[in-house]
Residue, then its C-alpha position, 0 to 999 in steps of 0.5 A: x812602541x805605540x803611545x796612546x793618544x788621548x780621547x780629548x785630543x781634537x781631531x785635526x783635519x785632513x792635509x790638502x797636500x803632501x810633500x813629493x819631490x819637486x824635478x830639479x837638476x844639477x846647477x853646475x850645468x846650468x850655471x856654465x849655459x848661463x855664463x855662456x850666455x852673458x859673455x856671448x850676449x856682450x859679444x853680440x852686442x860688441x860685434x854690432x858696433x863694428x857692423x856699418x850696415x843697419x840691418x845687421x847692426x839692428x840684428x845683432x844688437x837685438x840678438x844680444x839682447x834676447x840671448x842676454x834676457x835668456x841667461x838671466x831668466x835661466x839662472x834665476x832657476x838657480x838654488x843653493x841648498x844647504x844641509x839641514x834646508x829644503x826649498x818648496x817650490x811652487x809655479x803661480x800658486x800650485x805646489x811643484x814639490x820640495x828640493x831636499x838635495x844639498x847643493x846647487x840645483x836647477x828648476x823652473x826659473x818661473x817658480x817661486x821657491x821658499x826656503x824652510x829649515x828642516x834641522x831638529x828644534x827645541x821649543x822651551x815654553x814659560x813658566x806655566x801656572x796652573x791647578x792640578x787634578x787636586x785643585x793645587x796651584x802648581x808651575x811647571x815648564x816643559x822643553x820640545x825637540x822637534x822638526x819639520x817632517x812634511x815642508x808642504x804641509x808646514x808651508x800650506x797648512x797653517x800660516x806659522x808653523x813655528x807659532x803652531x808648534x808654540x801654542x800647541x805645546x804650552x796647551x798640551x802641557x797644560x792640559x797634562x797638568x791638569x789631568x794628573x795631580x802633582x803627588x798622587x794621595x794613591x799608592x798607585x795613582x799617576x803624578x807629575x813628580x813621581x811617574x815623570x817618564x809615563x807623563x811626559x810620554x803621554x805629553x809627547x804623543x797628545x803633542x804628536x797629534x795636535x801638530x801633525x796637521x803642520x807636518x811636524x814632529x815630535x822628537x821628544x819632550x821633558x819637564x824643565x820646572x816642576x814645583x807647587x805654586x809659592x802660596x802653598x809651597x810651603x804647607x805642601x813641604x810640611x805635608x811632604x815631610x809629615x809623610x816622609x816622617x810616616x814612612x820611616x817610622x813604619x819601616x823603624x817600627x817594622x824592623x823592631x818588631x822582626x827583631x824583637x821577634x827574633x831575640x823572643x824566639x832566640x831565647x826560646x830555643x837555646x833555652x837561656x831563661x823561661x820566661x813567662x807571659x809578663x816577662x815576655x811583655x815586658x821584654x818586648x816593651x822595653x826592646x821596642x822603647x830602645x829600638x824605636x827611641x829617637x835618643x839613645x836609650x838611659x840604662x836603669x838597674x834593676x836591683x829587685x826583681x820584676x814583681x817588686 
């Protein structure tokens, strides 16, 4: 399922480069060579002092230099990558690719390789302060799992990816806040506190495509603080309870009217008592005051008759 993205996103520029896989090899192999090298490199050398002629003394010691150089220019090539790693490989400034493959590997021992961590992050941002689409002062946070998708364009593209993914979250996350209220006076209006999943939806693709450009992805996104600001929270409680008060005396008053309903035409059909109009209304009166009385009702004897 695809999330819309929204038209004030700014619109990123293209990426220069992007990952492929850099040629590498096996290190074990590698690694053995290079050993050989050294100990052949100190037998050369060890051969030269038993020789009495120059000539071969000067070759052998030469020799053992040039192939003692070799064994150490190969096994800089070496890499040990861990999982969860990669390393970008580049060879005097040129992008040569991306070792994925845990382990030890071999490449050019004359690049330069840079280690990046490609595990799953979290990012929480602070306490954030800002109005919302009523003019509330409102505090809100938010937390970002996350992780490097392409290494070449977190590595080239910007110069801290992990900044980047820091600025960009706290500005996505502020300006979801200001585009929606944080209780929405319609009935079917958006809002921070009651539509939380469709909101932070909307956060995790505005984040999406304000990182892409660093070769990040964004995993999921969640608020972690959600409240008014503390000048106005407490007339905002005020105000949640006045509604919350509404409501339930809607719902009382509707169920007493239903039952009332019922009891009237009850009586109607078992034909307990005829009762006339004012009758009827008193009735109903009466019935509502019970129902819909905060304190239990105090019965009253009538020893006469309604019109005396």
């Amino acid at each position: 399922m695809t999330t819309e993205v929204p038209a004030d996103v700014p619109d990123m520029p293209a990426p220069h480069v992007r990952e492929f896989t850099a040629h590498s090899i096996g290190g074990g192999l590698a690694l053995v060579l290079g050993l050989v090298g050294l100990f052949g490199s100190a037998g050369l050398l060890a051969a030269a002092t038993a020789v009495d002629a120059p000539g071969g003394k000067a070759a052998l010691i030469v020799g053992g230099i040039l192939v003692f150089l070799s064994a150490i220019i190969a096994m800089r090539g070496l890499n040990t990558v861990a999982p969860g790693e990669a390393r970008v490989v580049q060879l005097f400034g040129r992008y040569r690719g991306t070792i994925r493959q845990d382990g030890l590997r071999w490449v050019n021992p004359f690049t330069s390789r840079t280690r990046i961590s490609t595990r799953v992050r979290n990012h929480e941002t602070p306490v954030l302060k800002v109005n919302d689409a009523y003019g509330n002062p409102i505090e809100l946070a938010a937390v970002v799992v996350w992780k490097v998708r392409d290494t070449a364009q977190a590595t080239f593209e910007v110069d801290d990816y992990t900044e980047f993914v820091a600025t960009q979250t706290e500005t996505a996350v502020r300006h979801i806040a200001i585009e929606y209220p944080y209780d929405a006076h319609d009935e079917g209006g958006l809002s921070l506190r009651g539509n939380a999943e469709e909101i932070t939806e909307k956060l995790a693709a505005e984040l999406s495509a304000r990182v892409a450009a660093a070769g990040v992805q964004i995993i999921e996104s969640r608020f972690t603080h959600l409240a008014y600001a503390p000048e106005i929270a407490s007339a905002m409680l005020q105000r949640q309870q006045a509604g919350a008060v509404v409501a339930a005396r809607r719902q009382i008053v509707d169920g007493a009217v239903g039952m009332v309903e019922a009891a009237l035409a009850r009586i109607t059909e078992q034909d307990i008592v005829e009762l006339d109009n004012e009758r009827k209304a008193a009735m109903v009166s009466n019935l509502l005051v019970v129902l819909c009385g905060d304190r239990a009702p105090q019965p009253v004897l009538n020893t006469g008759t309604l019109y005396q």
